[in-house]
C-alpha positions as CSV (number, residue, x, y, z in Angstrom):
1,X,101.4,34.7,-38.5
2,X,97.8,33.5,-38.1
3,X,98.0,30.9,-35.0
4,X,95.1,28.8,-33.6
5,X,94.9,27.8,-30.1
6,X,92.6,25.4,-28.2
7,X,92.2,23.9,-24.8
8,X,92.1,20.0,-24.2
9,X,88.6,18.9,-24.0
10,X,89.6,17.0,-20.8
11,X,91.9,18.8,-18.7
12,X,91.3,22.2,-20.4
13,X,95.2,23.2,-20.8
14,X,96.5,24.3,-24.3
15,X,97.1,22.3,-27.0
16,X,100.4,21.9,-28.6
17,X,98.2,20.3,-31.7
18,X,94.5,21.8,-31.6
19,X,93.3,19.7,-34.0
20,X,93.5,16.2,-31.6
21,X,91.4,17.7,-29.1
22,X,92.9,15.7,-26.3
23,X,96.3,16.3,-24.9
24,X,99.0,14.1,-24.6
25,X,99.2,13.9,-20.6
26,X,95.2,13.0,-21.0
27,X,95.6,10.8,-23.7
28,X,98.1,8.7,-21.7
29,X,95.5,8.4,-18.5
30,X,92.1,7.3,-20.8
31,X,91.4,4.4,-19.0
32,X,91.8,1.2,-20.6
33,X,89.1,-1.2,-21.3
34,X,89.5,-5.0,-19.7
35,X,90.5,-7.5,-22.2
36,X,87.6,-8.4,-24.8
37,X,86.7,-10.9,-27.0
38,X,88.1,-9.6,-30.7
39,X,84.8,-10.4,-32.0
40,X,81.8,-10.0,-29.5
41,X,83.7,-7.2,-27.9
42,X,82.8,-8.6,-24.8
43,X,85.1,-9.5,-21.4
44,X,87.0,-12.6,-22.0
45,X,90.5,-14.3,-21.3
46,X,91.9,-13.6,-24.3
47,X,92.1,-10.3,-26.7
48,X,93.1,-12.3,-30.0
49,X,91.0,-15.2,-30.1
50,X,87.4,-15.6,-30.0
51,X,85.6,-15.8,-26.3
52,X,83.5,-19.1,-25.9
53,X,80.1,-16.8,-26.5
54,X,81.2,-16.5,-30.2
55,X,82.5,-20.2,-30.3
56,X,79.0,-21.6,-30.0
57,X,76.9,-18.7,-31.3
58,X,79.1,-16.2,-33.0
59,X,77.7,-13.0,-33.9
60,X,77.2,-11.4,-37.5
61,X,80.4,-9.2,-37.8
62,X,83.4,-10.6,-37.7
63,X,84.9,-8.2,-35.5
64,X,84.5,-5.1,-33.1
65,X,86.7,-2.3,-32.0
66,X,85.9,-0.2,-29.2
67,X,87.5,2.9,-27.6
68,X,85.7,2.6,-23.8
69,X,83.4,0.7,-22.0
70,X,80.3,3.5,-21.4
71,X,81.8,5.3,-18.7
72,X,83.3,8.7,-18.3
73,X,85.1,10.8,-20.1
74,X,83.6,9.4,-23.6
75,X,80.1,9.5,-22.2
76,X,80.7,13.0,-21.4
77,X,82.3,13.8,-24.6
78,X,79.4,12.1,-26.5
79,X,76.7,13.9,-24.7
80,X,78.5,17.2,-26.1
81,X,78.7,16.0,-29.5
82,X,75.2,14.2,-29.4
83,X,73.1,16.7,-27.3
84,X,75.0,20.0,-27.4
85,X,75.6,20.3,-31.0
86,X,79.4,20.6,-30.3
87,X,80.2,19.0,-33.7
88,X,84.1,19.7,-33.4
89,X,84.3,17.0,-31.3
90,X,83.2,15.0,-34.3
91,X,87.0,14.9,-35.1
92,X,88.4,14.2,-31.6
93,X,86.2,11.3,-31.3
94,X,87.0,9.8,-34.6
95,X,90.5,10.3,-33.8
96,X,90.6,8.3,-30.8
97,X,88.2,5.8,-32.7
98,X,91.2,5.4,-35.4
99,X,94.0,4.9,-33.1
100,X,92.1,2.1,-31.2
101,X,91.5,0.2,-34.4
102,X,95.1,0.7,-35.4
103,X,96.3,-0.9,-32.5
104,X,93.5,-3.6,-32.8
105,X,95.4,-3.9,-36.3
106,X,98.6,-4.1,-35.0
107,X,97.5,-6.9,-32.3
108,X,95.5,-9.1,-35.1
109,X,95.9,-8.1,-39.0
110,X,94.4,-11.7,-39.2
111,X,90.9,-10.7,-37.6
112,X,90.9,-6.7,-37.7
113,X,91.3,-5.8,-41.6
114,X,91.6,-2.6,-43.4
115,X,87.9,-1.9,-45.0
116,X,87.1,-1.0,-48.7
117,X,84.3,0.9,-48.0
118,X,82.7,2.4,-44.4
119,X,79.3,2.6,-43.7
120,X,76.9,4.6,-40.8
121,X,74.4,3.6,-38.8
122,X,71.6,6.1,-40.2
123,X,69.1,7.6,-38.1
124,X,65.2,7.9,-39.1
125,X,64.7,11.3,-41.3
126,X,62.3,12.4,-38.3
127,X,65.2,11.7,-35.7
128,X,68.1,13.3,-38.2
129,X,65.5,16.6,-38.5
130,X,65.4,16.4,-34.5
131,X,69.4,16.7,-34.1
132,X,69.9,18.1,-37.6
133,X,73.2,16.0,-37.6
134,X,73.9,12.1,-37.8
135,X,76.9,11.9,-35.2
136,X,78.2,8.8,-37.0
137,X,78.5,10.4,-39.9
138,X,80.9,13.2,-38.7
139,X,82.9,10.5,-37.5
140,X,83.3,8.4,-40.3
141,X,84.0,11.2,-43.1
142,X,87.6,11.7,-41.1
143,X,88.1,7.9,-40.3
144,X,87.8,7.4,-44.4
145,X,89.7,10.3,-45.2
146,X,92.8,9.2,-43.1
147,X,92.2,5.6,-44.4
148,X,91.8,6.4,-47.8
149,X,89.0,4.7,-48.0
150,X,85.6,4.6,-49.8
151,X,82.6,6.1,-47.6
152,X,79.4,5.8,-48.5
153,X,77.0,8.0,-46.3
154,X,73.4,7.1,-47.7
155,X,73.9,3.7,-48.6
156,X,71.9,2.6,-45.5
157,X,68.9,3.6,-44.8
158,X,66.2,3.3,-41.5
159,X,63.0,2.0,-43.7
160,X,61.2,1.9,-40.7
161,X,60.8,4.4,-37.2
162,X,60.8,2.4,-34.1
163,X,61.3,3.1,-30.6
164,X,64.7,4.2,-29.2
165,X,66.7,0.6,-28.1
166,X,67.4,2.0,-24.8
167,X,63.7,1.9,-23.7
168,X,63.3,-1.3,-24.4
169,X,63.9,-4.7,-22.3
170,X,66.3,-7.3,-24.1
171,X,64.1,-9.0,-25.3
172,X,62.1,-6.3,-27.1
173,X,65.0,-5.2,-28.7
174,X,65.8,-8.3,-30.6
175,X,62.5,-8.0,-32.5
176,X,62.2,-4.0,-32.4
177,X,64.4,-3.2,-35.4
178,X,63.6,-6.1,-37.7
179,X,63.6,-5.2,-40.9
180,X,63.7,-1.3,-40.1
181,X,67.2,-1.1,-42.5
182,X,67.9,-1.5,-46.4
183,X,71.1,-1.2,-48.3
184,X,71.3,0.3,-52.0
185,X,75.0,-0.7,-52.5
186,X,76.4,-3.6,-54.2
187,X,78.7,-5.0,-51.5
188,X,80.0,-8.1,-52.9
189,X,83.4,-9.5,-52.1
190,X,83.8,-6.3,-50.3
191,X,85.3,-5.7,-47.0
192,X,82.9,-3.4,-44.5
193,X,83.7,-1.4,-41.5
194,X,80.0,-0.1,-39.6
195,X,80.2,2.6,-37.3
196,X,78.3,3.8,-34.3
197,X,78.8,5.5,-31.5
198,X,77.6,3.2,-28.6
199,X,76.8,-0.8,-28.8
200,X,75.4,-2.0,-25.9
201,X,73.3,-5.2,-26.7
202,X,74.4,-5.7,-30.3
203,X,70.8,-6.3,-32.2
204,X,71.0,-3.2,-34.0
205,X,74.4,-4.3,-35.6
206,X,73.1,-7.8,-36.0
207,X,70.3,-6.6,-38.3
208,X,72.4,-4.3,-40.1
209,X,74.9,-6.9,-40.6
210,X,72.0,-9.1,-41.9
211,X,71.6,-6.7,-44.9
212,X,75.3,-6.4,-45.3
213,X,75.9,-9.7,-46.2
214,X,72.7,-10.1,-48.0
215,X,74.3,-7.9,-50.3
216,X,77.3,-9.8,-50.8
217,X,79.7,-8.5,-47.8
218,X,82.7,-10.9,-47.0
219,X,84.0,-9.4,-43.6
220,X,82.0,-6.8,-41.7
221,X,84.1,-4.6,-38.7
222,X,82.2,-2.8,-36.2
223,X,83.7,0.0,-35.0
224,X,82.3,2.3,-32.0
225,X,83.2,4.9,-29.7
226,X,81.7,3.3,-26.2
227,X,81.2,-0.5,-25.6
228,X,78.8,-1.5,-22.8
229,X,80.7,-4.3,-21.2
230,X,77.3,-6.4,-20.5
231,X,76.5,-9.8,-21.6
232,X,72.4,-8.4,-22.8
């Protein structure tokens, strides 16, 4: 009989089930994020209604699921799958991503609802050529397998090349990615999950989310791997 072993990406001991990547021990000792705003994503008092930050300006999604603040062992694992070309943790990652939003689902089916179609954050052709992968995408192909949902991998699209968010000050980056996206897909009266791997200040999701609902979106989810717990 054919058997296939493999190691926990964490602690490095076998794997009763190979395919989740993280063993059960491990899984149990992730750290937990604080307690977040259901919408910004951001530390607040309460995880099922809105923080006061969304109260008085509330951002264009209408929720957001994290797995971790940016902090070890996600950052690690991303780096891997980012940097490394270790695309088997494309499945791992997703996995963790999945169970997070179904306890998010669990906590607030009012606020956190099941998506008709998932979308990707998409990388400039030159960047995608660079990596020869779009991370996200990896991702999302199992979340909308095991959702049974629609996923549409090219229905976004970077328009426009601009400098990578993270060298920028906050205030650059509200202005650095405006109008650098376009949607082909007819979105209307449809319900959206976006994901990404890492939102820190939020602007490229608030642009996106722009075109989304300029093409008829009624509820847009964002769902990442790594939350930077900053109020940029």
């Amino acid at each position: 009989m054919l058997t296939i072993s493999a190691s926990c990406w964490l602690c490095q001991q076998p794997l009763y089930h190979y395919h989740h990547g993280i063993c059960c021990y491990c899984q149990r000792h992730l750290p937990a994020p604080p307690v977040c705003c259901p919408r910004c994503g951001l530390p607040a008092g309460n995880a099922t209604l809105p923080c006061g930050r969304c109260l008085y300006r509330p951002p264009r999604w209408h929720s957001l699921v994290f797995v971790s603040d940016y902090r070890p062992p996600f950052t690690t694992l991303l780096k891997q799958f980012k940097f490394r070309g270790r695309i088997e943790l494309g499945q791992v990652l997703a996995r963790q991503m999945l169970l997070r939003w179904l306890n998010a689902y669990r906590l607030a089916p009012e606020q956190v609802k099941k998506p008709d179609v998932l979308l990707t954050v998409p990388l400039h052709r030159r960047q995608r050529w660079r990596r020869g992968f779009n991370q996200t995408e990896l991702m999302a192909q199992h979340l909308a397998r095991w959702l049974r949902c629609r996923y549409h991998p090219h229905a976004l699209t970077r328009v426009r090349h601009t400098p990578l968010q993270q060298h920028l000050c906050a205030s650059k980056r509200r202005y650095n990615l405006r109008r650098a996206f376009s949607c082909d897909q007819d979105l209307s009266g449809l319900r959206v999950a976006l994901v990404d791997d890492v939102v820190t200040t939020g602007n490229t999701m608030t642009e996106i989310c722009r075109v989304l609902l300029a093409q008829g979106a009624v509820h847009i989810q964002v769902w990442c791997l790594c939350r930077t717990l900053l109020d940029a």
